[in-house]
Steps between C-alpha positions, in 0.01 A plus 500: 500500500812347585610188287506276802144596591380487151625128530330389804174647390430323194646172678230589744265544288576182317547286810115610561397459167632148507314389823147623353585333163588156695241536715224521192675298304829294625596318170398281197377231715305180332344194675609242221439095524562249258363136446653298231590100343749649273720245580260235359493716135725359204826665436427473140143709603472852323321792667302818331425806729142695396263732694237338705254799376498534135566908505768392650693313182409880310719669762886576473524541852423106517672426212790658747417340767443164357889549332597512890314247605601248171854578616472429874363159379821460286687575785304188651632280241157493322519465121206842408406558132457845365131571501281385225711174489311129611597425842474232751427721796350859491571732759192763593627798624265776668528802751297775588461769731167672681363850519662535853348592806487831649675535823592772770802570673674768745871635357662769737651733338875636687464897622859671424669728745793605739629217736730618763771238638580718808166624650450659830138635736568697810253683681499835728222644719463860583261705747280724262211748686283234336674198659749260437572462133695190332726541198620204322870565243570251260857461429605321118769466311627280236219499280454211195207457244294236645147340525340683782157249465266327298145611354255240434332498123256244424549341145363254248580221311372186305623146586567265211416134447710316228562165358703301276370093416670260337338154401679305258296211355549176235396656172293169408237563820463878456468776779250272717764259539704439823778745466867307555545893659317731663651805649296778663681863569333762711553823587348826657678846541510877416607483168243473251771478155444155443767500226741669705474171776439235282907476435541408888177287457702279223825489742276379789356226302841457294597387920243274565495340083513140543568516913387264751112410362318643794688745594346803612640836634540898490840650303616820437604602143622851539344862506378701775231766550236572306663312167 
């Protein structure tokens, strides 16, 4: 196969592969809102980020994630102690993601052949002792690797539903108290490696950390198809 056509089949190929990974999956997309009286807080206040769950503060993927989110809130201009240490505020940090739900869908899958840029149909009749008989020529020249049509395979997936929540509370109330912030992340998609989207989780609510209190909208934080 010529180098040219090698090219323009696997951008083809890709172009397709694209459009069925958008269309089950279009991005790391989260519904995030945020209520908060920050702004009524001390600036002398400390702040301690721990897992809402208690299997949580025994995992190093939330001691991770609770390093991100510790230095998101120093980015805020919020004075947070290293865990362990007495603080004003505590920040309770929690995320999770379902089983997923099994889904169907319909991906058509390009057919390879000759395609002919110069293509020609004439027709002759002749008198046989049978009768008139038609004979159609096809004339073609020119010919290119190309996708000649589509076949239709069904296929299966699972949908995801994920979450990140953020309450931060006074210390001296406890968990039941009114949290000074609440912000709630959702998400559903194709990709069921929570670890591998809970980096763009962190950037969406590193966007919305401390924004307008009652702000609510949808952002996109990177990644496409299934992860």
């Amino acid at each position: 196969m010529r180098k040219e056509l090698m090219t323009f089949a696997m951008a083809s190929g890709l172009a397709l592969s694209g459009c069925v990974g958008s269309m089950v999956n279009p991005g790391s997309r989260s519904n995030v809102s945020v209520f908060h009286t920050l702004d009524q807080v001390p600036a002398s206040a400390t702040f301690t980020v721990v897992g809402w769950r208690e299997e949580l503060d025994n995992s190093l993927a939330f001691r991770s994630y609770a390093l991100e989110l510790s230095d998101i809130m120093r980015d805020e201009g919020l004075r947070v102690v290293e865990p362990g240490q007495p603080a004003d505020y505590i920040a309770y940090l929690d995320y999770g993601i379902d089983d997923g739900t099994p889904f169907e869908y319909t991906y058509y899958r390009p057919q390879w052949g000759d395609v002919f840029a110069n293509q020609s149909t004439s027709s002759s009749v002749t008198n046989t002792p049978s009768g008139q008989r038609t004979t159609t020529t096809t004339t073609a020249s020119n010919p290119t690797l190309g996708v000649t049509g589509y076949t239709p395979e069904r296929r299966s997936g699972r949908n995801y539903q994920r979450y990140v929540n953020i309450d931060i509370v006074s210390a001296a109330d406890g968990r039941d108290a009114v949290p000074v912030m609440e912000m709630r992340l959702t998400s559903d998609g194709t990709c069921g490696d929570f670890a591998t989207l809970m980096p763009r989780f962190m950037k969406a609510v590193e966007k919305r950390f401390d924004d307008r209190s009652g702000r609510t909208g949808r952002l996109t934080t990177g990644g496409g198809g299934r992860c």
